[in-house]
N, C-alpha and C positions, 0 to 999 in steps of 0.2 A: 468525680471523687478526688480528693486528697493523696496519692499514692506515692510511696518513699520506695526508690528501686536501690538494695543494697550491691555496691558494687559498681566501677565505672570501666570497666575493663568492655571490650568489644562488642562483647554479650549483653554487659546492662546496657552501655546505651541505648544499641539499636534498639531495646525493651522498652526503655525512656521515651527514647523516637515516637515509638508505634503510640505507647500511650499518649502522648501529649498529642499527638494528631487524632484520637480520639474525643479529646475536648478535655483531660483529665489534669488537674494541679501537678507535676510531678515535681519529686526533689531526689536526687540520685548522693547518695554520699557513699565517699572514698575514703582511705587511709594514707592516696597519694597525695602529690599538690597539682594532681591532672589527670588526664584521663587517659587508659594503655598504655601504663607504667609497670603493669608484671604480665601477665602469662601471653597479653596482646603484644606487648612494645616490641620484641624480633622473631618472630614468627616465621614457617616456612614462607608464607603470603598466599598461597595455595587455595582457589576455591574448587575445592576435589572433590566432583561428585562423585567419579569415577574412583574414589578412596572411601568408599561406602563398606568397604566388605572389613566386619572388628579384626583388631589382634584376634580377639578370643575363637580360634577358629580347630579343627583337628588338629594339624601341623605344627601348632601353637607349642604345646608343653615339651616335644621333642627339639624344638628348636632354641626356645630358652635353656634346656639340659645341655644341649651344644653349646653353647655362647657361657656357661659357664666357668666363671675364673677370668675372662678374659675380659682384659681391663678396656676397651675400647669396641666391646661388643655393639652392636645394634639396639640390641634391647638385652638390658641390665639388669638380673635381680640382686639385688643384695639383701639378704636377713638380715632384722633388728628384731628388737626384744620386742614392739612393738604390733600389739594383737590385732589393730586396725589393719596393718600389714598383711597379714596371715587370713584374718576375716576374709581379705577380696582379693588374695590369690587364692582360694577355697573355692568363694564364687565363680571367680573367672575360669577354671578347671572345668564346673559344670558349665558353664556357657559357650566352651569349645567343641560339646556335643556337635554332629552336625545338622542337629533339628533347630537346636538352639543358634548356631551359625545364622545359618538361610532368614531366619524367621529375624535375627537380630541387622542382618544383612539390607532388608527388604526395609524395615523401621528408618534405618540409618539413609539409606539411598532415599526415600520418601522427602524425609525432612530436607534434604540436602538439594535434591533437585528444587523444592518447592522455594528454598532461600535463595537458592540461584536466582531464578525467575523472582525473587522479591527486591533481589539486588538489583539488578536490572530497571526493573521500575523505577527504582530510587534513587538510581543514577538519571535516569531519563526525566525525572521530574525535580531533580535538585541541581543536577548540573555538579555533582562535588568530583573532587578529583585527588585518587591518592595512587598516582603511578599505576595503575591499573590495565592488563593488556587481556588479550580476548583471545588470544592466541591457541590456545588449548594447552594442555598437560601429556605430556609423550611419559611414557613407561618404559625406562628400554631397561632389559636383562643380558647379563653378561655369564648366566650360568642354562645350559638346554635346558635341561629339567625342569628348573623353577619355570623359565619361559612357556613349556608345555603345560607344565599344572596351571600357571596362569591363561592362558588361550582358553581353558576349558572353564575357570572361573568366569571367565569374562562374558563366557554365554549365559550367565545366569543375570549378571549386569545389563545385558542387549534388553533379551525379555524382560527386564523392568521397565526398558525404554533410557537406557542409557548407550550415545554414541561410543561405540568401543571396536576401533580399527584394528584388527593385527596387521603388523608390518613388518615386514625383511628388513635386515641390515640394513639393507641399502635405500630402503622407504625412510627409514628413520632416518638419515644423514640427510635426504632430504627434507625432510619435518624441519631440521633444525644441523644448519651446517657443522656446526662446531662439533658434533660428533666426528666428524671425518678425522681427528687425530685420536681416537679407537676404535673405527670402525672394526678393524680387526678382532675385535676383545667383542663387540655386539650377538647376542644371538637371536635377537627380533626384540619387538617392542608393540606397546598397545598405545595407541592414541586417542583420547577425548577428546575432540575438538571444539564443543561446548563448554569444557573447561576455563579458567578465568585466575588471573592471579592479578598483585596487588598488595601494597601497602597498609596491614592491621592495624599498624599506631596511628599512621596518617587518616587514613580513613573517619576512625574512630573521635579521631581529635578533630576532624572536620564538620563529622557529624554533630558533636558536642555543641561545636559551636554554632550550628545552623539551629540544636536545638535550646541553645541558652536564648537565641536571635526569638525562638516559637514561644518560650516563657518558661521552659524548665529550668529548677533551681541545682545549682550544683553545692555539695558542701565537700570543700578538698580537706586534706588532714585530718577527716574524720575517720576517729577509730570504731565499728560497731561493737560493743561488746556483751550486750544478750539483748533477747527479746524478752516482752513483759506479755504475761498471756492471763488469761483470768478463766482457761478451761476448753472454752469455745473459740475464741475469738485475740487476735496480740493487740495490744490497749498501748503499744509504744513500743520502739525498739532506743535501747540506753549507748548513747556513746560517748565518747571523749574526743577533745582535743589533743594534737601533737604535743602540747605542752603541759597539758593538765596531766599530774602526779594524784591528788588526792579523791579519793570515791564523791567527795562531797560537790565538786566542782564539776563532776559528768551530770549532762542534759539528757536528757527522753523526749525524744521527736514524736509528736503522735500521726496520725493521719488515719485513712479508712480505710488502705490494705497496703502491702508492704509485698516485694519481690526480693526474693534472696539470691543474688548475682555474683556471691564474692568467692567463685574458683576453688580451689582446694581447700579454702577456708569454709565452706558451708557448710560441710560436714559438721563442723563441730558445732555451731551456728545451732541449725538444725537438731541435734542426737538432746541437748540441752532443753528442748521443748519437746520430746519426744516423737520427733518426723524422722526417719529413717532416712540415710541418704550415703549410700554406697559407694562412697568419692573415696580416692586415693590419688597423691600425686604421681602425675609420672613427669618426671622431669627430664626437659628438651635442652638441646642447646644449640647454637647457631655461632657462624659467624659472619659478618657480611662485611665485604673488602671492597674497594674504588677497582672501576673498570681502568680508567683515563684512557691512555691510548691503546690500550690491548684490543685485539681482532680476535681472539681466541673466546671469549665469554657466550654464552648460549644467550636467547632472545627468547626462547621459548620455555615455558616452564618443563622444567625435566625433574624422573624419577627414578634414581639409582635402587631397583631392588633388590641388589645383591646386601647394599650397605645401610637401605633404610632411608636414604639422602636424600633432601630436594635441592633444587636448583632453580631460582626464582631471579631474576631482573628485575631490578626497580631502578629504571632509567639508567644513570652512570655508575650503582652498586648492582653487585651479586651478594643475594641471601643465598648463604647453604645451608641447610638447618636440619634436623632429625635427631636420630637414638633417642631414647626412651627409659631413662633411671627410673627402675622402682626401689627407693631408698631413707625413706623418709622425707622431711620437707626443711631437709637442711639445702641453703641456696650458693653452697659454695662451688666454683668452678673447678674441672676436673681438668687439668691442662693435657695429660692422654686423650683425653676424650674432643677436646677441642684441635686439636694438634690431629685429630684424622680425620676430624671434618676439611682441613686445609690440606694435609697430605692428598687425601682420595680426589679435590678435587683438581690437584695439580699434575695429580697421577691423569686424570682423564682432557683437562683442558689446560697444559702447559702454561697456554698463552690468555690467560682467565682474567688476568689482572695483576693487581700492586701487592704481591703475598706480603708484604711488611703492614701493610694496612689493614690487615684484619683486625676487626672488634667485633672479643668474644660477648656471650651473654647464654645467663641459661632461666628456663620461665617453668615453673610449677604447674603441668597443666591437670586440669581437675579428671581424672579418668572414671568411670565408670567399669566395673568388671565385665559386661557388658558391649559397651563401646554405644551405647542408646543414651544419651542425654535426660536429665530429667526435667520436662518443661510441662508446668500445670498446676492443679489445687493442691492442696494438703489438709490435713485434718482439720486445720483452723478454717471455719470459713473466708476467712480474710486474709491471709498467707498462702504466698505463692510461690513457687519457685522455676528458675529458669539457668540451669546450672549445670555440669557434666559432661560438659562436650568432648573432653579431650581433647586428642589433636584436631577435631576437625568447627573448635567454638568459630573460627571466620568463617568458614562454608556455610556453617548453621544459625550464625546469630538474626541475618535477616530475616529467615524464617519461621525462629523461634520469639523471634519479639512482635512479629505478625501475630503468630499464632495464639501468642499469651495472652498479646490487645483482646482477641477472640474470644479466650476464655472467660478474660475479665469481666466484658461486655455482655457475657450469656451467647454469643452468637456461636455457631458452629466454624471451627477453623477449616482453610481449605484443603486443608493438606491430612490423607490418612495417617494418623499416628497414635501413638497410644500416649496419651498424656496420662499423666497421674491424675488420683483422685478423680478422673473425669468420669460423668454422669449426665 
């Protein structure tokens, strides 16, 4: 088949990937001039399965009421007049039930585990390489409490079949030395050691290229701006050029089915042909700084959950990246907010690197109220979607773009989940 995957961020390609090793035509169109230019390009790097369990959890709404007013909070609500906004904080409220938790929990960790093991593969049969270490993901807490509520979440992680160590202070300095200038400030930590971190942009742009090498078409600076549907079925999706101003001058690409991959944009995408699609952005931001000759930087991917914080290696930088704006889908930097991602981590590893070299960035990630991604059919028979990852689209993409291949194909995916429209 003909298939046009909208969207080139880390999530479509791997989509791309899987189709094209399928046997299928694909063309992937962007609005950048390349591929993991927004919600992939600095990313924590993080393949967290062991970050399965949603926001949307009991603890949730008490905790956001805390963090209010405070300009450098973790996770950030701000109200706008905007009813999209309201819509899926309404939802997400009911999804912090704790039926709803477990059940979303279980969804989440499925698909995540199964990408893991897809990435894996796909290393092992391409040879691609994007800074990528194998190291595991340490959890360490600097508050008892949380640390104890967490030990006990953790057991519900284990019996899924995820590796989840608890460790003493002093296990964790082991994990990963550079802890030893807080050890004092540690109250224990949880280790994944199956965990995996890694390069989003790189990856993705590698990937790209391995599949423009397979026959997939890329079209950059393309803007998508509707679909053409006729009831049943989309007959074209209509887009523009970077430079085309007038209606008359936009093309309609046809093809036999079409995947919608474009992030916090598919919402609208989507509501426009009348597919439901519960996206909201929550907006990240990162900064990632030169090690050079500093000793003090972590090697191991680490998770501040007092602050929300990762701490990712990618060879001679450190990614710090976390908090979570719900604000609308304005992409301007908050220099508070950037300015504690480089405090917190100077507060914990002095000796981290070139603090004058930070470069900020912040990426719209597509949330789900939820925190379950939406990967599967839709009422068109020929419309697909593969979109809603939130924080965790690198951990999911290889799994999700397996899985979709599956759909496409009629075959049965390997991985329990609930796909949409599935039947």
């Amino acid at each position: 088949m003909r298939i046009v995957v909208l969207g080139a961020g880390v999530v479509g390609v791997t989509a791309a990937w899987y189709l094209a090793a399928d046997g299928h035509e694909v063309t992937v169109v962007d609005r950048q001039p390349g591929p993991a230019l927004e919600a992939s390009f600095a990313n924590g790097g993080q393949i967290s399965v062991s970050h399965a369990e949603p926001w949307a959890n009991p603890g949730a709404p008490l905790t956001v009421l805390k963090w209010l007013g405070r300009a450098d909070a973790p996770l950030l609500f701000r109200p706008t007049m905007d009813w999209r906004q309201w819509r899926w904080a309404s939802q997400f409220l009911i999804e912090c039930l704790p039926s709803r938790t477990k059940h979303n929990t279980i969804q989440c960790f499925n698909l995540a585990l199964y990408s893991r093991e897809c990435l894996k593969a796909l290393r092992a049969t391409t040879g691609i390489e994007y800074d990528h270490l194998t190291r595991g993901i340490l959890e360490f807490y600097t508050d008892a409490r949380e640390f104890a509520a967490a030990v006990k979440a953790a057991e519900l992680m284990r019996e899924l079949g995820c590796d989840r160590e608890v460790k003493t202070p002093d296990e964790c300095v082991t994990v990963e030395p550079a802890l030893s200038s807080c050890r004092q400030r540690i109250a224990g930590g949880i280790f994944t050691a199956g965990d995996e971190s890694g390069d989003a942009q790189r990856f993705t742009q590698e990937l790209a290229r391995l599949a423009l090498a397979r026959g997939v078409a890329f079209r950059w600076a393309t803007t998508v701006t509707s679909l053409v549907t006729d009831g049943t079925a989309v007959r074209g999706v209509r887009c523009k050029g970077a430079h085309d101003t007038e209606p008359r001058r936009r093309e309609t690409i046809d093809a036999d089915a079409y995947v919608v991959s474009l992030g916090s944009e598919s919402a609208f995408l989507l509501a426009a042909v009348g597919v439901p699609a519960p996206i909201y952005p929550a907006k990240g931001y990162s900064a990632t700084i030169c090690v050079g000759d500093h000793r003090g930087a972590p090697t191991v991917s680490l998770t501040d959950l007092e602050r929300k914080i990762v701490f990712t290696r990618l060879k001679d930088r450190l990614r710090i990246a976390g908090t979570a704006e719900l604000s609308g889908y304005g992409r301007s930097l908050n220099r508070v907010r950037c300015e504690a991602l480089i405090a917190r981590t100077f507060d914990l590893f002095p000796d981290a690197g070139q603090r004058e070299s930070a470069q900020y960035w912040i990426g719209l990630r597509p949330a789900t109220p939820s925190n379950v991604p939406l990967v599967g059919r839709t009422r068109y028979r020929n419309l697909f979607v593969d979109t809603g990852h939130g924080t965790l689209g690198w951990t999911m993409a290889c799994g999700s773009g397996r899985a979709l291949a599956d759909v496409i194909a009629g075959r049965k995916p390997e991985v329990d989940f609930a796909f949409t429209g599935a039947r």
